[in-house]
Residue, then its C-alpha position, 0 to 999 in steps of 0.5 A: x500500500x502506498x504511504x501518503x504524502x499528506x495527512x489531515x488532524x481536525x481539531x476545533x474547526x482547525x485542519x493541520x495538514x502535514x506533508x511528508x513525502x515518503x523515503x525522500x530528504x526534502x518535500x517536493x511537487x511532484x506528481x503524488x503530492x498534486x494527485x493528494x492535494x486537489x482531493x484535500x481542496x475539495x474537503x475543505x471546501x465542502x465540509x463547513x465543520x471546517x473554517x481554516x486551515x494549517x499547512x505543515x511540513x513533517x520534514x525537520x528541515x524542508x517546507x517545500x523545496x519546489x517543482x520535481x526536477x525529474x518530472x520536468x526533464x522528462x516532460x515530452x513537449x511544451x504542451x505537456x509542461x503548459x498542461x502541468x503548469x495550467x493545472x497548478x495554477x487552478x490549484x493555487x486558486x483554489x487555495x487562495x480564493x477558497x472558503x478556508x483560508x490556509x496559514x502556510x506554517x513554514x520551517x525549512x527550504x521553501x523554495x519556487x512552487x513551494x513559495x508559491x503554494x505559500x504565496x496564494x496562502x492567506x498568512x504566512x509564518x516562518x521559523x527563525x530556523x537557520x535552515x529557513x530560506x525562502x526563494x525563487x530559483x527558476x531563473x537558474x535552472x532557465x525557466x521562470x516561476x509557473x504557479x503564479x509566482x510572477x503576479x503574486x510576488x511583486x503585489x505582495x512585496x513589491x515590484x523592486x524586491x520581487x524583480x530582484x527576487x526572481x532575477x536572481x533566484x537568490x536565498x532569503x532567510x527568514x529576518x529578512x523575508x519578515x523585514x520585506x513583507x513576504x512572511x507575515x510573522x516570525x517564531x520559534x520552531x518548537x512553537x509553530x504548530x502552536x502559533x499557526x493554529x492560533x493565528x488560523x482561528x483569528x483568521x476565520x473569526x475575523x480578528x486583527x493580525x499581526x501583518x509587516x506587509x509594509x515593512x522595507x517599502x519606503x514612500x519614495x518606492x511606493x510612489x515609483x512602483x505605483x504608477x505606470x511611468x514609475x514603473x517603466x523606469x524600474x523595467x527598464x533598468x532592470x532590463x539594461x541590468x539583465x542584459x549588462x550581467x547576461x550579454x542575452x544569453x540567457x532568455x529566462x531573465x528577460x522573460x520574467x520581466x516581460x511576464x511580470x510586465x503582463x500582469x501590470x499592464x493587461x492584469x494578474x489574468x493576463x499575466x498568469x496566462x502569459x506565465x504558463x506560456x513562457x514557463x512551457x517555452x523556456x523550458x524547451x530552449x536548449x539553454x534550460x535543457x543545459x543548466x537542468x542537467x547541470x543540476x542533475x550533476x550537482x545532485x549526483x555529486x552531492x551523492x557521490x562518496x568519492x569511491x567506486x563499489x563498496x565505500x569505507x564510512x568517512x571519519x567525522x571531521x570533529x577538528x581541522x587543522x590549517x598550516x598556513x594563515x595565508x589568505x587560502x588557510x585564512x579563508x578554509x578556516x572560515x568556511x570550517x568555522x561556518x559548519x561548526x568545525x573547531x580550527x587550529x591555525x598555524x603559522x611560523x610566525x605570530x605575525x602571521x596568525x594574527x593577520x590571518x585570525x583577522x582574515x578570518x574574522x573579517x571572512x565571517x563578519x561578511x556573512x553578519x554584515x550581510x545579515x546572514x548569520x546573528x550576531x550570537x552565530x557570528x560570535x560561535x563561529x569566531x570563537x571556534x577557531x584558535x591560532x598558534x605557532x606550534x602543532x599543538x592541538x593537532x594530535x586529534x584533529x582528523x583532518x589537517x589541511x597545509x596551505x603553506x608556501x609552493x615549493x615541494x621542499x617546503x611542503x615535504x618539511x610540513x610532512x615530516x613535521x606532522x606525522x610525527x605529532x598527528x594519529x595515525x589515521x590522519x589525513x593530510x591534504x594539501x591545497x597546492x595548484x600546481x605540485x603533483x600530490x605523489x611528489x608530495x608523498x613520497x616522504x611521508x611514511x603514511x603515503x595513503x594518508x595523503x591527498x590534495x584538496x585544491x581550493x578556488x580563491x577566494x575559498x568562501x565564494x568559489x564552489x568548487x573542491x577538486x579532491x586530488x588522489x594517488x594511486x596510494x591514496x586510501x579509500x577512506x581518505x577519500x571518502x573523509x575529505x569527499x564529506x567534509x568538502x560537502x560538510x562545508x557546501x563545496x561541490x567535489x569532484x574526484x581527479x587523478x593526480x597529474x600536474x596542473x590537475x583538471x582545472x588548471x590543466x584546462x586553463x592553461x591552454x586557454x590562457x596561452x592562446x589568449x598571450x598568443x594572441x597579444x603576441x601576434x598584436x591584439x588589443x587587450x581589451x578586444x580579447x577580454x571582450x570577445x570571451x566575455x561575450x562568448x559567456x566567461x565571467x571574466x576576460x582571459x586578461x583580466x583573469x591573469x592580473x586577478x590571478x597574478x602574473x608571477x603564479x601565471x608565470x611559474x605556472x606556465x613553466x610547470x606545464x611547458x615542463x609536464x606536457x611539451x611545446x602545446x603549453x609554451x606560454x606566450x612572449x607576452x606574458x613572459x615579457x610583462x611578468x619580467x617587467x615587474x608586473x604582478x597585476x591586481x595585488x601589485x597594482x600593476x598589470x594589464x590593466x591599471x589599478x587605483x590605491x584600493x585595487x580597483x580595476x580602470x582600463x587597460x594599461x597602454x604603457x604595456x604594449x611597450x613591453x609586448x612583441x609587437x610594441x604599439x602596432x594592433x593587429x585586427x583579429x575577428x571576435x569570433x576567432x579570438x573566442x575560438x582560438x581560446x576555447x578550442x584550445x581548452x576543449x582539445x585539453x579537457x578530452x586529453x584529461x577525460x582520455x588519461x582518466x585524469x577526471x572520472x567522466x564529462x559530468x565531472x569535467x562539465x562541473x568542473x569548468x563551470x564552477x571552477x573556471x566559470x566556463x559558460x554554464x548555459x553551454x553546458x560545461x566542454x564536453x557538452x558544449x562539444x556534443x552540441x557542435x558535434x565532434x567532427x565539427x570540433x577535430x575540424x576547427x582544431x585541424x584547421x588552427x593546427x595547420x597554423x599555429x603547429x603544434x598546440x592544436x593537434x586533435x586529441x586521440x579521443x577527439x579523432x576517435x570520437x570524431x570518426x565513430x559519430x560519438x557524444x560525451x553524453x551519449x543519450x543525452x539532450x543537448 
């Protein structure tokens, strides 16, 4: 007998309805959800013993946690999707404009349909519970809200703050959803159920409630957004926003704002008949297909142990150790400290604890300053993390993490320094990005204790984790650092060690073309610009002074050493580095920089330094991106065929969170599907026949090429 999802206590006239679907870590709206709650509707609004309503979760942490992913991929057409959306709308009329109205009582995760079913609620009350986060995130899978999400919002909180909202598809946390009027009222946990089914008897009975509908909606906004001229101009900026941060490539921001102007000119009828329409055509475009499947790959990440078959249970990490206070271990202490890790930090110096004790407290104050975190928490996070010169305090810390100095001797000396003080079932992991981890490990007499965990600056924004592992690397090591990375909300990927790893590895080709490029006389700024349209957050040159010229440099030399003439860096780089210029942190580089670094616009002193001095050279946008890209793509298929990633979801990921390659293209390999092999090993043999020998097809490349093969074989594109 199926277990049902919803289940209904009637007391007093009050129906507190639980949801809870089976065998499942979150409540989702999917098929046996909706099938349950049309026939509920009913019984409300037939059986008058009944006068309002609760709405609960019988998750701990999990309200609604929006639409059923699966169901949407698998939908066949977008008249399937229309008829979904179509019925879910006549749903949540009915909850709104029913005979009894409904408290949405709300703990946890209450995200995109799952807000919307609290929006066509009466009254909605939100816990203080840390996990309590409100949300519309269609616009990251390129869809927009389709149960009415698009009308309700911007009349309940306002058009600014519901535009916001859905263009972003950010988290609001419940302080903050009470200060902007999208929740009604704040409580404690252990006294929801008990609040909302009082505040569901002063409904029906017709008696005053508490109501901050108004709260953060100052005179001057409230004049802008309600009348027509005022709101053309919110649009339009909006829109010139969408298309500064998006360059168009990505139709569902655009939608939203076209839907949501529906609603406001025609009215919310209009605006919800336009909304089922865009929902079901955006979900067909090829760019919502990409960014679903790169939540399909988060979420099997997100469930993969690290290890094939039969995997050892991880050690919990109850304490973390951090050599280095640097900016990275400075910045790993932080995101430990989030989760409630106690940290040792350690350094050579007291000099450099303390500075790095002050990097962390301002990496946590960032979160209390953003009103993500309360003061109390903020206070519990600094408070784990303590500093010192010695090991000691690292004998029981399960993991250690170094982040110290990039120089192998400096990294065996940390070895033979910890073993000694540290259990004999620690692990070490280093957090170097350019040193292989089994040059690492040969001093160490516990080789299999040994893994890399390289971490993307600035650690507390960059999502990515690659976990490094030698072929002596033991099963529980990885699985250790595999949870510990999801512990502090990395998304990990397994990568076989070899120099440069997976992510560098890729980079290294795309940067060198880039230089090749400023040696055959190419304006900085045209090579920037060209990939910034392509869909890369930041131009290759811009990502050189950010990362800085001298790691670039030695960098560069470690490749050229490891993989041959393909990775000979550029005269260009070389040549600037040599000058002196280490970019954003010297405040000179490409680009030029102000007292507080902040970037202006392109150095023109430079082209002094570069092959062709100040004579420009006219490359074509599109080849500038080609060049770069296919560059990247040709390493990213050598990587996959030495086995250096596990698959091309791994790699996919990968780039895009660790490179920021355009996720609405999917990540290379799927980008490579989408324009065929063929058409791949063609471009790559045309470059090759001019620029000998870095763009010489891959094996994998020329195979797949050959056979008709996909990375992702049975998949959309």
């Amino acid at each position: 007998m199926t277990t049902p999802i919803l289940s209904t206590d009637v007391m007093d006239g009050i129906a507190v309805i639980t949801i809870n679907v089976p065998g499942q870590p979150q409540n989702t709206l999917g098929a046996g959800l909706r099938a349950e709650i049309g026939p509920l509707m009913e019984r409300l609004q037939k059986d008058t013993s009944i006068k309002a309503a609760v709405l609960l979760s019988g998750k701990s942490d999990s309200w609604i946690a929006g639409a059923d992913i699966d169901e949407l991929a698998s939908a066949k057409s977008g008249a399937e999707l229309a008829a979904l959306a179509r019925a879910g709308h006549t749903l949540l009329k009915s909850i709104e404009g029913g005979r009894v109205p409904i408290i949405a009582a709300i703990n946890g995760t209450c995200m995109g349909g799952g807000l919307e079913i609290a929006l066509a609620c009466r009254y909605r009350i939100a816990t203080e519970h840390r996990k309590t986060t409100l949300a519309l995130p269609e616009v990251q899978l390129g869809l927009c809200p389709g149960l009415g999400g698009t009308q309700r919002l911007p009349r309940l909180i306002g058009l600014q703050g519901a535009l916001e909202m859905m263009l972003t598809g950010k988290n609001i946390r419940a302080r903050k959803a009470l200060q902007i009027g999208l929740v009604n009222e704040l409580v404690h946990p252990s006294i929801l159920r008990a609040i909302a089914i009082k505040r569901a008897r002063e409904l029906y009975e017709g008696r005053p409630m508490p109501d901050s509908s108004r709260k953060g909606k100052g005179v001057g906004t409230l004049l802008l957004e309600e009348n027509p001229v005022g709101r053309s101009v919110i649009f339009r900026k909006a829109r010139e926003g969408v298309m500064e941060k998006t360059r168009g490539n990505y139709p569902a921001p655009l939608a939203i704002l076209d839907v949501v102007h529906e609603g406001y000119t025609h009215g919310a009828d209009a605006g919800y008949t336009r909304e089922i329409e865009t929902f079901a055509q955006l979900a067909e475009t090829p760019v919502s297909r990409k960014l679903i499947t790169i939540f399909f790959a988060t979420t099997a990440l997100k469930r993969d142990s690290g290890v094939e078959g039969d995997a050892p249970a991880p050690q919990r990490i109850t304490k973390l150790g951090v050599l280095g206070a640097g900016f990275m271990g400075a910045g790993i202490a932080a995101v430990s400290a989030m989760q409630g890790i106690p940290v040792r930090l350690k350094d050579a110096q007291h000099e450099r604890v303390l500075k790095g004790m002050a990097a962390v407290r301002d990496v946590l104050r960032e979160k209390l300053v953003r009103k993500q975190v309360t003061r109390q928490e903020y206070d519990d996070q600094l408070s784990l993390v303590s500093g010192t010169v010695t090991y000691q305090g690292f004998g029981n810390a399960p993991l250690v993490i170094e982040a110290v100095f990039e120089d192998l001797d400096v990294k065996h000396q940390v070895v033979r320094e910890l073993e000694p003080v540290v259990s004999p079932t620690t692990i070490i992991a280093s957090n170097t990005s350019t040193i292989p981890i089994t040059d690492i490990a040969q001093v160490a007499v516990r080789p299999e204790n040994i893994i890399g965990l390289h971490f993307f600056s600035p650690v507390q924004k960059m999502p990515l984790l690659e976990i490094i592992v030698t072929p002596r690397t033991s099963p529980q090591a990885i699985t250790t650092s595999v949870a510990y990375g999801k512990r502090i909300g990395k998304t990990c990927i397994i990568v076989n060690d070899a120099p440069g790893f997976y992510v560098n590895r890729i980079l290294a080709p795309y940067i060198n073309e880039a230089g090749k490029l400023l040696d055959e006389g190419c304006a900085i700024d045209a090579i920037d610009e060209a990939l910034l349209a392509f869909g890369f957050p930041v131009g290759p040159i811009t990502l050189l002074d950010e990362v800085g010229l001298d790691i670039a440099a030695k960098s560069g030399k470690i490749m050229l050493a490891s993989f041959g003439a393909r990775m000979t860096p550029s005269l260009s780089l070389q040549h600037v580095q040599a000058a002196g210029r280490l970019g954003r942190k010297g405040k000179s580089g490409f680009y030029t920089y102000d007292d507080a670094g902040k970037k202006g616009g392109v150095d023109e002193s430079i082209y002094a330094l570069l092959p062709t001095g100040n004579t420009r050279s006219q490359i074509p946008a599109e080849e500038i991106q080609q060049r770069c890209v296919m560059a990247m793509l040709n390493e990213a298929a050598r990587c996959l065929e030495e086995r250096i990633v596990r698959s091309a979801r791994d790699g996919d990921i990968g780039a895009i969170f660790g490179i920021g390659f355009p996720p609405f293209r999917g990540g290379p390999f799927r980008y490579m599907d989408a324009i065929g092999a063929d058409e791949v090993v063609r471009r790559l043999e045309e470059y090759h026949d001019r620029f000998r020998p870095r763009f010489e097809p891959s094996p994998l490349l020329l195979e797949m090429a050959r056979h008709g093969k996909r990375f992702h074989e049975g998949a959309r594109s």
